[in-house]
C-alpha positions, 0 to 999 in steps of 0.5 A, a space after each residue: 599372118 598372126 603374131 608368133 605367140 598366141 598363149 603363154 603359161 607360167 608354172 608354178 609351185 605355189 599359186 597363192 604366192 605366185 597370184 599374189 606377185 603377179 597380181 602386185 606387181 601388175 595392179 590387177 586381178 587374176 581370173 581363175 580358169 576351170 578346165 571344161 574336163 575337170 572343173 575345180 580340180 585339185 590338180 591343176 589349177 589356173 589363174 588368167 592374166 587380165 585379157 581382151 578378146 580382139 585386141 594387140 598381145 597374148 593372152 596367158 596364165 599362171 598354172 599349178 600342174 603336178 609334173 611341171 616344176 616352176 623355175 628353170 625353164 627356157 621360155 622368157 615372157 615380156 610384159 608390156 608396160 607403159 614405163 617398165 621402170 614402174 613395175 619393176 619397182 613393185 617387183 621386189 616389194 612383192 617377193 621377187 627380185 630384179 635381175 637386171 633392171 631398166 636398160 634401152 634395147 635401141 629403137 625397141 625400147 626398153 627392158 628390165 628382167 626380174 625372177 617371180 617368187 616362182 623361180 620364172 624369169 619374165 621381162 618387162 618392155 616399154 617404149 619409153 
């Protein structure tokens, strides 16, 4: 049995911003991905979260698609973090805003919830 999800995609309207926020608030850089149907497409475009083949988690983008808005989804994503607190620190810095910061959830440890430059609602997780 493999773990529920398997990829996620986060929609946005303006990839510059949006890899900028995420890019800040992760410490990492995006990897551009081409689509083996249409390399460099003005059309869609997407950038990949830094990913390991073999190893625990999902993998996933940003993507800039014409006919899926960014914002107002029912989709949440959690981002593991060794301390969430850390990252949500960096959230407002890079043009977002928290939506509820750190709080314990039990023996799972801990959230905060922030909304991207995007509109995107995404969680941070952490055990400690």
């Amino acid at each position: 049995m493999n773990n529920p999800v398997g990829w996620f995609e986060i929609y946005v309207d303006d990839m510059p911003r949006a890899k900028a926020f995420y890019e800040t608030v992760f410490g990492a850089p995006l990897t551009r991905l081409e689509t083996p149907e249409d390399p460099g497409s003005p059309d869609l475009e997407m950038w990949a979260f830094p990913m390991q083949d073999n190893a625990y988690g999902a993998a996933g983008a940003l993507v800039r698609m014409p006919g899926f808005r960014s914002g107002g989804n029912s989709v949440l994503v959690y981002f593991h973090c060794a301390d969430c607190a850390v990252e949500a620190a960096r959230v407002a810095p890079a043009g977002g805003q928290i939506q509820r910061d750190k709080f314990p959830i039990g023996h799972y440890g801990f959230i905060a919830l922030a909304v991207d430059t995007e509109g995107n609602m995404i969680g941070l997780h952490s055990m400690a």
